[in-house]
C-alpha positions in Angstrom: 0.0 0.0 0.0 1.0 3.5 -0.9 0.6 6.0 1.6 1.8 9.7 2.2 3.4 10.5 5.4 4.2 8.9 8.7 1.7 10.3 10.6 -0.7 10.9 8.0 -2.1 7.8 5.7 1.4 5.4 6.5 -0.6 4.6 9.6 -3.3 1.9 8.0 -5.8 3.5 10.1 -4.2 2.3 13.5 -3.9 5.9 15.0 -1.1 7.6 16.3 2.4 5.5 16.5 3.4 4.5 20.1 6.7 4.6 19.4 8.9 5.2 15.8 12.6 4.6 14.6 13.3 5.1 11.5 10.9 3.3 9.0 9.0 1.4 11.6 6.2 2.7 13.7 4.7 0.7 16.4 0.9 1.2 17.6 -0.2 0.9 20.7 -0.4 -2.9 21.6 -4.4 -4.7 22.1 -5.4 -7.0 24.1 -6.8 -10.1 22.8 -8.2 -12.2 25.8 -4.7 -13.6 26.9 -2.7 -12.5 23.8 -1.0 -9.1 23.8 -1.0 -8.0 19.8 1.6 -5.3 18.6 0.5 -3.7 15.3 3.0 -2.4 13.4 3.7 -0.5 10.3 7.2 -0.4 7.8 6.9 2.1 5.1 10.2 2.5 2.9 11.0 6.3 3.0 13.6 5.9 0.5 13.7 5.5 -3.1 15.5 2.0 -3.4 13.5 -1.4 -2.2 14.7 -2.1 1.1 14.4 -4.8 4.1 14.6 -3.9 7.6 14.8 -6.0 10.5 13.9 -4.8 14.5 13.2 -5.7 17.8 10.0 -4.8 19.6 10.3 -5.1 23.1 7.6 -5.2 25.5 7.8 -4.7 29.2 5.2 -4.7 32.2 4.8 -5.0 35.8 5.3 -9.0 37.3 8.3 -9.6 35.4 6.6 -9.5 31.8 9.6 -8.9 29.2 9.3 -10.1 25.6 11.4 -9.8 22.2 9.1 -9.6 19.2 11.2 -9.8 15.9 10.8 -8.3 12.6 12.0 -9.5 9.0 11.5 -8.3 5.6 14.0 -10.7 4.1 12.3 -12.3 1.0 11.5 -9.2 -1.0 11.8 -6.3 0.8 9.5 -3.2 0.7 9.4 -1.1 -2.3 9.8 2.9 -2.2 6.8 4.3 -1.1 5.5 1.2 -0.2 4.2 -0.2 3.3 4.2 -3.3 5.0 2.2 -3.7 7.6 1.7 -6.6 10.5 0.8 -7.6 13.9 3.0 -9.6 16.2 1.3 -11.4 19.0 2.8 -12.7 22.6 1.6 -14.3 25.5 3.9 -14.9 28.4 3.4 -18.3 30.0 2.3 -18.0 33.9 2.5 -13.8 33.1 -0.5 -11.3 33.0 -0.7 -9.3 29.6 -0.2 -6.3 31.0 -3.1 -3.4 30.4 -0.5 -0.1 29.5 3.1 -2.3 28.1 6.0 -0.2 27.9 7.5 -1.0 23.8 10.2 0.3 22.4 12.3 -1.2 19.3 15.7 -2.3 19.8 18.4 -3.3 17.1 16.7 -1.4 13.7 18.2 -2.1 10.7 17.6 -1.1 7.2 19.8 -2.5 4.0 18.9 -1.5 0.7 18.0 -3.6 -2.1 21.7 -3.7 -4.4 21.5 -5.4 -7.8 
């Protein structure tokens, strides 16, 4: 999908972006039952295909502290372009915590090279 800004369209209708570094922009995480989900948005800003990789991590009271990982390795995303997903955790004996801290940790971004 095409979209026009980072806070304007790039969002796929998910709101305001809890967090952003660089390309990536993560939305505030939702609770399904005992499943935290953590949308996410990657929209290429530059004008060669790209992949990225990050780490989302998400912390909370009680000792909840997860890694979610990111990977656009097959064919990257295309100038302009976005690539949205969710990425879902549940922490075994651990409440999904209602306000998670998230940041994201270990961004990278390699452009495509013939």
């Amino acid at each position: 999908m095409a979209s026009k800004s980072r806070t304007g369209d790039r969002n796929e209708g998910l709101g305001t972006p809890l967090v952003v570094r660089g390309d990536v922009a993560v939305y505030p995480p939702v609770h399904k039952g005992s499943v935290l989900t953590v949308p996410v948005s990657i929209v290429n800003t530059g004008a060669e295909r790209a992949f990225y990789r990050a780490d989302v991590h998400v912390t909370g009271p009680d000792g909840f502290d997860v890694v979610l990982h990111i990977d656009t390795p097959v064919v990257g995303v295309y100038p302009g372009a976005s690539w949205p997903t969710e990425l879902s955790t549940a922490v075994a004996g651990k409440s999904v915590p209602a306000h998670p801290t998230v940041t994201v940790d270990n961004y990278g971004r390699r452009e495509y090279r013939d």
